[in-house]
C-alpha positions in Angstrom: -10.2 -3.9 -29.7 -6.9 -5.1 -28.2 -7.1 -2.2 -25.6 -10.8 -3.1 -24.0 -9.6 -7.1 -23.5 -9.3 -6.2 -19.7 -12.9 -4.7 -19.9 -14.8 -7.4 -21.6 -13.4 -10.4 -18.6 -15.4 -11.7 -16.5 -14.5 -10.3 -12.9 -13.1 -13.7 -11.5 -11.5 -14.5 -14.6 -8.3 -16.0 -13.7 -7.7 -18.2 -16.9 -5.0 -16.2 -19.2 -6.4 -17.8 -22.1 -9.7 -16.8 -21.8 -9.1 -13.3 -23.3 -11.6 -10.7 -26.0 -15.3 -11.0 -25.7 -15.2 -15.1 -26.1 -13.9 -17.4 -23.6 -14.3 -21.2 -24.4 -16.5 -20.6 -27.4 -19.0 -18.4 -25.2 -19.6 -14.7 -25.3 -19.1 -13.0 -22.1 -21.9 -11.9 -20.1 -20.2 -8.4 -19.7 -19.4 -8.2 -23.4 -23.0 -8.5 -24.2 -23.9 -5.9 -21.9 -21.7 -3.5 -23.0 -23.4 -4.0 -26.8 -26.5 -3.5 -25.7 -24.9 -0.7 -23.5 -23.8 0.9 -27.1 -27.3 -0.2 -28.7 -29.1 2.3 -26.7 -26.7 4.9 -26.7 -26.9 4.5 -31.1 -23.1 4.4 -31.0 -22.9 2.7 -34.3 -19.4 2.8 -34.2 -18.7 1.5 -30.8 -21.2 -1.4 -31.7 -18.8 -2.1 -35.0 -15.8 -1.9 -33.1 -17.1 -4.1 -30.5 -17.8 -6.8 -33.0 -15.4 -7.0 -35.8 -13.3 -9.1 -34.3 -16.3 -11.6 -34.2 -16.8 -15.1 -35.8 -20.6 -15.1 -38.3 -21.2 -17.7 -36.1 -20.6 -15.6 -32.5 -22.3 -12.9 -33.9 -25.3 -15.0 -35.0 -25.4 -16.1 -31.1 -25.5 -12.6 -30.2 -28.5 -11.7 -32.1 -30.0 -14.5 -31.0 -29.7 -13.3 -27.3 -30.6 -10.1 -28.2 -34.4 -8.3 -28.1 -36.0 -7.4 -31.3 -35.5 -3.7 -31.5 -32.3 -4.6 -30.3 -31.6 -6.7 -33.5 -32.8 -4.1 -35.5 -30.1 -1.5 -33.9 -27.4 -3.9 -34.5 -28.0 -5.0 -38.3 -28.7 -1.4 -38.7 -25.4 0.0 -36.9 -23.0 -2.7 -39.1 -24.5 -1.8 -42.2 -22.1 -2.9 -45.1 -20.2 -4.7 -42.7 -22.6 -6.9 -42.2 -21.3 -10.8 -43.0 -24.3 -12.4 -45.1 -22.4 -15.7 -43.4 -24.4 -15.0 -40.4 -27.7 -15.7 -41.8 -26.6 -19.3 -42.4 -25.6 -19.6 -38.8 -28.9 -18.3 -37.3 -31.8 -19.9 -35.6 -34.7 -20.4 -38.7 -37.1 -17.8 -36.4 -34.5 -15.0 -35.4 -33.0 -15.3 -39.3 -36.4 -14.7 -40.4 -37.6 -12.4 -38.4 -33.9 -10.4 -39.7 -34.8 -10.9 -43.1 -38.3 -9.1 -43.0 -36.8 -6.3 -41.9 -34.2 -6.1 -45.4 -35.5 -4.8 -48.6 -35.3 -7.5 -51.7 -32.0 -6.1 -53.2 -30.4 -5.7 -49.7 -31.1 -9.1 -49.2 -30.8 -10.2 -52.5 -27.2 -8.9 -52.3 -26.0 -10.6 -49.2 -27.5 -13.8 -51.2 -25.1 -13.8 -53.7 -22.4 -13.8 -51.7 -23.2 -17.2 -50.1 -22.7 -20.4 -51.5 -25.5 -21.9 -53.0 -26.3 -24.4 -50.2 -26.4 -21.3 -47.4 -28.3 -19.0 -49.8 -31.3 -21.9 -50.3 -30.7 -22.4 -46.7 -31.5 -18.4 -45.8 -34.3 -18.6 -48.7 -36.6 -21.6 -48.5 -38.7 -20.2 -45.9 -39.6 -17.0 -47.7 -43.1 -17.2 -49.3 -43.3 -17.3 -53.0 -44.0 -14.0 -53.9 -40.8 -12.7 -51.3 -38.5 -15.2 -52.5 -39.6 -14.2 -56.7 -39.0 -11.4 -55.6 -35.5 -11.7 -54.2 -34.3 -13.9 -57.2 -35.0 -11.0 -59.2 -32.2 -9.3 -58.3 -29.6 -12.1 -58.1 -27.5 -12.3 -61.0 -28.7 -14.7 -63.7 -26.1 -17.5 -63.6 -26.6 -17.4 -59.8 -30.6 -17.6 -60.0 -30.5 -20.5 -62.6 -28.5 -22.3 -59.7 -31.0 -21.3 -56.9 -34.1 -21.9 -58.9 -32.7 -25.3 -59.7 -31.8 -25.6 -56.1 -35.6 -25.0 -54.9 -36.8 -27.8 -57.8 -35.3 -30.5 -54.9 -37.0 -31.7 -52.1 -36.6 -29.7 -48.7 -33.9 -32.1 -46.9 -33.1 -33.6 -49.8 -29.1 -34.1 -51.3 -30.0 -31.2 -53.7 -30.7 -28.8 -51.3 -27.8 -29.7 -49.0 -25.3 -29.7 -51.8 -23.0 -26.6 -52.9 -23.1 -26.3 -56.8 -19.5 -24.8 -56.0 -17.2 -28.0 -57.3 -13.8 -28.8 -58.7 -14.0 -31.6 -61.2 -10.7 -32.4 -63.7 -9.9 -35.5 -66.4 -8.4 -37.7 -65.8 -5.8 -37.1 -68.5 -4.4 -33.9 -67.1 -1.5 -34.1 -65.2 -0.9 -32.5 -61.6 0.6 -29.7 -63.0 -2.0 -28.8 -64.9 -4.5 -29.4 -62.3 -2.5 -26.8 -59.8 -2.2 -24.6 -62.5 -5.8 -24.8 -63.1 -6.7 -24.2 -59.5 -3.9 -20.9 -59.0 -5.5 -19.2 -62.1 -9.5 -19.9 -61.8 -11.5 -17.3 -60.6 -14.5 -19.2 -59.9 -13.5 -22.1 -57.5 -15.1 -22.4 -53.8 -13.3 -20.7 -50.8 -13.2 -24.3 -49.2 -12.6 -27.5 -50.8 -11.1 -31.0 -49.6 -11.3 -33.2 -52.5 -10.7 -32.8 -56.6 -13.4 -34.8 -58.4 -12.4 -36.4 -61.3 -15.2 -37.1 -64.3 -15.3 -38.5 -67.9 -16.7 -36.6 -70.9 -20.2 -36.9 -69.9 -19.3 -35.2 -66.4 -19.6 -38.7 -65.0 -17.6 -39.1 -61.7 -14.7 -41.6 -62.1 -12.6 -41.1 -58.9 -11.7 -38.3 -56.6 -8.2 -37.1 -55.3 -7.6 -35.9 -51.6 -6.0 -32.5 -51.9 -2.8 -33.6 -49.8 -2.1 -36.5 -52.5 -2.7 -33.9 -54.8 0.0 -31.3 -53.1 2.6 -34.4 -52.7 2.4 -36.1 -56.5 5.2 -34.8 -59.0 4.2 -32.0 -61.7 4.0 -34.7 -64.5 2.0 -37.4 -62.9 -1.1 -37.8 -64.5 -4.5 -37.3 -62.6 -5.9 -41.2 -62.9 -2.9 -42.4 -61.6 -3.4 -41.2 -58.4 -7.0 -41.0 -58.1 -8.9 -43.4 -55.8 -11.3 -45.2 -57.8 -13.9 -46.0 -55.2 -16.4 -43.7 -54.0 -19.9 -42.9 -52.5 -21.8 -41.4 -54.8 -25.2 -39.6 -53.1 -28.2 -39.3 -55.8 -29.5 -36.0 -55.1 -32.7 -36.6 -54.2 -31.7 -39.0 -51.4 -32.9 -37.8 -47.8 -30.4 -35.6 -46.0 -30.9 -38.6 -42.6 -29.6 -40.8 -45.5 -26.9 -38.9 -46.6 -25.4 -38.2 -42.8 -25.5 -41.9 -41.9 -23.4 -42.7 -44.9 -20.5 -39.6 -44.1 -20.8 -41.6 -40.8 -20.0 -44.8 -42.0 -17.7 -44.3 -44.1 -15.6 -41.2 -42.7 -16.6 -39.4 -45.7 -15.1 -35.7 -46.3 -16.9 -34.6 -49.1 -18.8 -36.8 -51.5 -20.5 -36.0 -54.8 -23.6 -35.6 -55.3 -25.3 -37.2 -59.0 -28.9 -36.8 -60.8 -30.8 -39.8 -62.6 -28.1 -39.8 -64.9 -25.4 -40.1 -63.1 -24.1 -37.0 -63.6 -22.2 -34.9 -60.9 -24.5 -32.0 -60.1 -22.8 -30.7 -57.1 -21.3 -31.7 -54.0 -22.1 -32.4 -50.2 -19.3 -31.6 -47.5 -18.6 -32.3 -44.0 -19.6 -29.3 -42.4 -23.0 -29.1 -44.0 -23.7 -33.4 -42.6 -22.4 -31.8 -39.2 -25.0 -29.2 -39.0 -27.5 -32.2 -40.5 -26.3 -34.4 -37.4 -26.7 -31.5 -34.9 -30.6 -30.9 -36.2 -31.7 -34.2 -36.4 -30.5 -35.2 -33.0 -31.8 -31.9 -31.9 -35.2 -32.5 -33.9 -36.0 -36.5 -32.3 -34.6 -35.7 -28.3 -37.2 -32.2 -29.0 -40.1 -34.3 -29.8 -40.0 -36.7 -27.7 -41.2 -33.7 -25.4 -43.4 -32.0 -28.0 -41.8 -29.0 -28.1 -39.6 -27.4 -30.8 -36.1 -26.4 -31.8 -37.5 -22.3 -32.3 -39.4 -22.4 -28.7 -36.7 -20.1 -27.5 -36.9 -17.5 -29.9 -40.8 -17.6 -31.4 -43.6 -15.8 -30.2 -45.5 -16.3 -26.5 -48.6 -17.4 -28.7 -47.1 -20.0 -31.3 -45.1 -21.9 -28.7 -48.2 -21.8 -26.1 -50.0 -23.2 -28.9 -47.9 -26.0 -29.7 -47.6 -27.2 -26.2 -51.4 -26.8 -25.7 -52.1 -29.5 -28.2 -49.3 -31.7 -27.0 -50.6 -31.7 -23.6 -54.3 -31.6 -24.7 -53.1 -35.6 -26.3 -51.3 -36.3 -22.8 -54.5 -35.1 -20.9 -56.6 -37.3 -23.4 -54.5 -40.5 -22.0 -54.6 -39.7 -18.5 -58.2 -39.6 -18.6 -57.8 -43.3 -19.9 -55.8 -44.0 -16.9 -58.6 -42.6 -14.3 -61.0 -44.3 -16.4 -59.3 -47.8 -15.1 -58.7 -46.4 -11.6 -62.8 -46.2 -11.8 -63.2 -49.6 -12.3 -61.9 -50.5 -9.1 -63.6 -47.3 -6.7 -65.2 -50.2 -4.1 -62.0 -52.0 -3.9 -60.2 -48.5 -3.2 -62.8 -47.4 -0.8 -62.4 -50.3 0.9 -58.5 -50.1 1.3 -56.8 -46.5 1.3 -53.2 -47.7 1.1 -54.1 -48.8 -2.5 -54.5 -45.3 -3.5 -51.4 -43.8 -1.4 -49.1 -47.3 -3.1 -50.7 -46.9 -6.8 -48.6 -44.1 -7.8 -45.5 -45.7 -7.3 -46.6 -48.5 -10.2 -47.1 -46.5 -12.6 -44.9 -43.8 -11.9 -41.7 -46.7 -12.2 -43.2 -48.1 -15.4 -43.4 -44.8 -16.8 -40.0 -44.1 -15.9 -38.4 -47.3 -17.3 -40.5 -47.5 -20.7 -38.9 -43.8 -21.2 -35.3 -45.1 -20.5 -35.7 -47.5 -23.2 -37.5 -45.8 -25.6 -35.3 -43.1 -25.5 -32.7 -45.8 -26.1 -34.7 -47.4 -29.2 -35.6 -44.1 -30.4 -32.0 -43.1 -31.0 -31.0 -46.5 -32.2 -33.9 -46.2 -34.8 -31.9 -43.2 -35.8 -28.8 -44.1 -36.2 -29.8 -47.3 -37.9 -28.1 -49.7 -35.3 -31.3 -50.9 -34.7 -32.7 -53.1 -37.8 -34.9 -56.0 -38.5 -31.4 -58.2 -38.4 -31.0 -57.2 -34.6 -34.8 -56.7 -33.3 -35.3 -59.8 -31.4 -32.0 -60.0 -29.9 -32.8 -56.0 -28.9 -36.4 -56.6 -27.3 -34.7 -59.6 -25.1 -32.4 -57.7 -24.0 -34.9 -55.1 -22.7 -36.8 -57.8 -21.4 -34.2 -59.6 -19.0 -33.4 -55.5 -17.7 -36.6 -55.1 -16.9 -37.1 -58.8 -15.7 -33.8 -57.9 -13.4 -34.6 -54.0 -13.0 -38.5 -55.2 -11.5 -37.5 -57.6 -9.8 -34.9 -56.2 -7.6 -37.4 -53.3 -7.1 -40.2 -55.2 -6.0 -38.0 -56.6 -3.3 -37.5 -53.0 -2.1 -40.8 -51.6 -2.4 -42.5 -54.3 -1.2 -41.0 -55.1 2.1 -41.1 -51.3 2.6 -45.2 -51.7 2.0 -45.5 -54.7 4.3 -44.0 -52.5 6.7 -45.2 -49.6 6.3 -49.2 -50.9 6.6 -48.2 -53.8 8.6 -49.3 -56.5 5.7 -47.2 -59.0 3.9 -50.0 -59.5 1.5 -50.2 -56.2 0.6 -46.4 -55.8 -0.1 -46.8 -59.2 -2.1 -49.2 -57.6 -3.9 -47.7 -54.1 -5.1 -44.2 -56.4 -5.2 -46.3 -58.3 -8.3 -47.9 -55.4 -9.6 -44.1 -53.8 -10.3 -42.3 -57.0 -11.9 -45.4 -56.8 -14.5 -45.3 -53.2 -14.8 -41.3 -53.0 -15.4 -41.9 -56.2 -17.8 -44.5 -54.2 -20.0 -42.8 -50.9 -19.6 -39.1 -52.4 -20.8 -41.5 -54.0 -23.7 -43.7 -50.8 -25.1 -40.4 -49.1 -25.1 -39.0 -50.8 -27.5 -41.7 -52.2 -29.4 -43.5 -49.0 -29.4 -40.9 -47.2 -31.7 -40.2 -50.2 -34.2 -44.3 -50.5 -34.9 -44.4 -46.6 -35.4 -41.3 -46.7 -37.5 -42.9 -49.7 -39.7 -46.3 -48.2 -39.9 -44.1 -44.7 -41.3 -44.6 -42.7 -38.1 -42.0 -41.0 -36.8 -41.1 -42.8 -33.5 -39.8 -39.5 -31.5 -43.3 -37.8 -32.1 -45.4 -40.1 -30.6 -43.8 -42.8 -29.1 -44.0 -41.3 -25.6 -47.9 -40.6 -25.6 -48.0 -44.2 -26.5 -45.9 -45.7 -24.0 -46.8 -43.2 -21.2 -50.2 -44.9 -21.7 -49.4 -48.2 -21.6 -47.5 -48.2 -18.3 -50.3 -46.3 -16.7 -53.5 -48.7 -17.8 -51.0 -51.6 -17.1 -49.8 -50.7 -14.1 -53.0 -49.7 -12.3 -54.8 -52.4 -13.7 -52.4 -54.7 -12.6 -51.9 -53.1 -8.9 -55.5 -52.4 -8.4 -56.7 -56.3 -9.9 -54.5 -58.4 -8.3 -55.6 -56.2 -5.4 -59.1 -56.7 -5.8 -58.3 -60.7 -6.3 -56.3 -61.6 -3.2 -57.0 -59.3 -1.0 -60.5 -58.3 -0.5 
């Protein structure tokens, strides 16, 4: 691989860093083409060579960019060398589409090899019959562990948690306790923390591997275990669960059922990849599209959209609806209909700046019943401030532009009450939907899309209709 570095640059590549076929975390245009290059010569060996010096994670991004016979090829031409770590770092449609094409004990194989929270991860989407199937021909102890996996709610503690743990008494000494960890077998490949637990496999207190590695041979575990912890019941939501390795710079925690027994444990690269989907999940919806729309079919994603803009289209017709009401006054004064854009059109703009705002504090819980008022006056003096000092603008441009101070006067009003309603949806908008269990980034923007619309032509086109004619 060494010898093709100069090969896989970019042309204008000047950094002497950025060297193999990624350069600051991204694969290089001309390395991909030269896999796909080996793809359709079937140079199996090329595309191994190519590729084993790879990260799961690089090689997931590659299959994601690739077509689907081209995927096909390139499982196909790794074979054995295949790292069942890159099913856990694919995107949920490409991964599944992957997985169709394995027979059960092929995939069934590269299961086993994951821990348990990848393997649910690569499994929960399979239907029943598939996924039976699959668990079939996992070894027993393994199943047991899946199948008890699969008994916890999707995005639940239990599914995120690895059943992989380290858990001591708190009688043995440090010795024993490194001892313990140089001969066993069985432990995880990564670990941060060493749980400690009573006879009922109760967690007591947890020590940070580095106090661990610094503590004398004869020191005994509980003196040098921290006492206080966050314990996460397992069937708490995974949203839940990410706030709390937020707040409290958590590395690992463990995970407890009804009992409070430790049943597994939740680390900070699972939470990470929580983060990254639930941001990725609320900014999505806000524009009714998904996190797959990349990689599923022409028909699924034009389906989604369809009924997403089919609601949109639904509230626009509201919106002409109130333009109707006022048809004399517009036939009677054109510049109405060339000026009413710009009402609605700024409404719409600023209700989506602070929904987007209350929408995200929603989500990371900093905005709560303790700080909603002070929250909604807030937006309400922006938008007081925001309108005003547009209205100023857009108003003397009007009176100049159609020679009438009334007129300016008029869409100058029209724009203070527009900004005032449009800062106010936003942010009451999401808190009503969150109370009434909705989730605010699905359909928070239909709502207040609407609202500055109706509001602001009604408001344009009335006080229109009052003063001026």
């Amino acid at each position: 691989m060494a010898a093709d570095v100069e090969d896989l640059k970019e042309p204008d590549v000047t950094d002497e860093a950025a060297e193999g076929p990624v350069d600051a975390y991204r694969l290089h245009p001309s390395f991909i083409r030269e896999v796909t290059d080996a793809l359709a010569a079937d140079d199996a060996e090329r595309v191994r060579s190519l590729l084993r010096s790879l990260h799961e994670a690089d090689i997931a991004d590659l299959l994601e960019l690739l077509k689907g016979e081209e995927r096909r090829k390139l499982i196909s031409a790794l074979g054995t060398e295949f790292n069942p770590e890159i099913l856990s770092e694919l995107d949920e449609t490409v991964r599944d589409e992957i997985i169709d094409t394995l027979r059960a004990e092929d995939l069934a194989a590269a299961v086993a090899q994951l821990e348990t929270d990848d393997a649910l991860y690569v499994l929960e989407d399979l239907d029943e019959e598939r996924r039976a199937e699959v668990l079939s021909n996992i070894p027993l102890q393994d199943r047991a562990a899946l199948e008890e996996g699969f008994s916890y709610e999707e995005e639940s503690a239990g599914r995120l948690m690895r059943r992989e743990l380290i858990a001591v008494p708190q009688f043995w000494s440090v010795g024993q306790t490194i001892d313990y960890l140089r001969e066993s077998e069985d432990l995880p490949e990564d670990f941060h923390e060493i749980f400690v637990v009573d006879p009922r496999f109760h967690p007591i207190g947890v020590v940070p591997l580095s106090r661990l590695m610094r503590a004398k041979r004869h020191v005994l575990i509980r003196d040098i275990m921290e006492e206080e912890q966050r314990l996460i019941p397992v069937d708490m939501d995974q949203e839940e669960v990410a706030f709390i390795f937020k707040q409290y710079n958590l590395t690992s925690a463990a995970v407890v059922d009804a009992q409070g027994r430790m049943v597994g444990v939740i680390t900070i690269d699972d939470v990470v990849d929580v983060i990254q989907e639930e941001a990725d999940e609320d900014i999505l919806r806000l524009a009714g599209v998904q996190d797959g729309d990349l990689n599923e079919s022409l028909t699924s994603v034009t389906r989604t959209r369809f009924i997403w803009l089919l609601v949109n289209l639904g509230t626009a017709v509201l919106a002409s609806v109130v333009i109707s009401w006022f048809d004399a006054t517009l036939e009677q004064m054109v510049a109405l209909a060339i000026l009413m854009p710009i009402v609605a059109s700024m409404g719409g703009n600023a209700g989506t700046q602070t929904m987007t705002v209350a929408v995200r504090a929603l989500a990371m819980r900093e905005l709560t019943a303790t700080n909603a008022l002070r929250v909604i006056n807030k937006e309400v003096v922006i938008s007081l401030i925001n309108g005003v000092l547009l209205a100023v603008i857009i108003g003397a441009l009007a009176a100049a532009w159609f020679s009438s101070v009334m007129l300016g006067l008029v869409l100058a009003v029209a724009m203070v009450v527009n900004m005032l309603v449009a800062g106010l949806s936003g942010v009451l908008i999401p808190i009503t939907l969150q109370r009434l269990g909705v989730d605010p980034a699905v359909a928070s923007s239909v709502f207040v899309t609407t609202v500055t619309d109706v509001v602001g032509f009604f408001a344009f086109l009335g006080l229109a209709a009052v003063i001026m004619l």
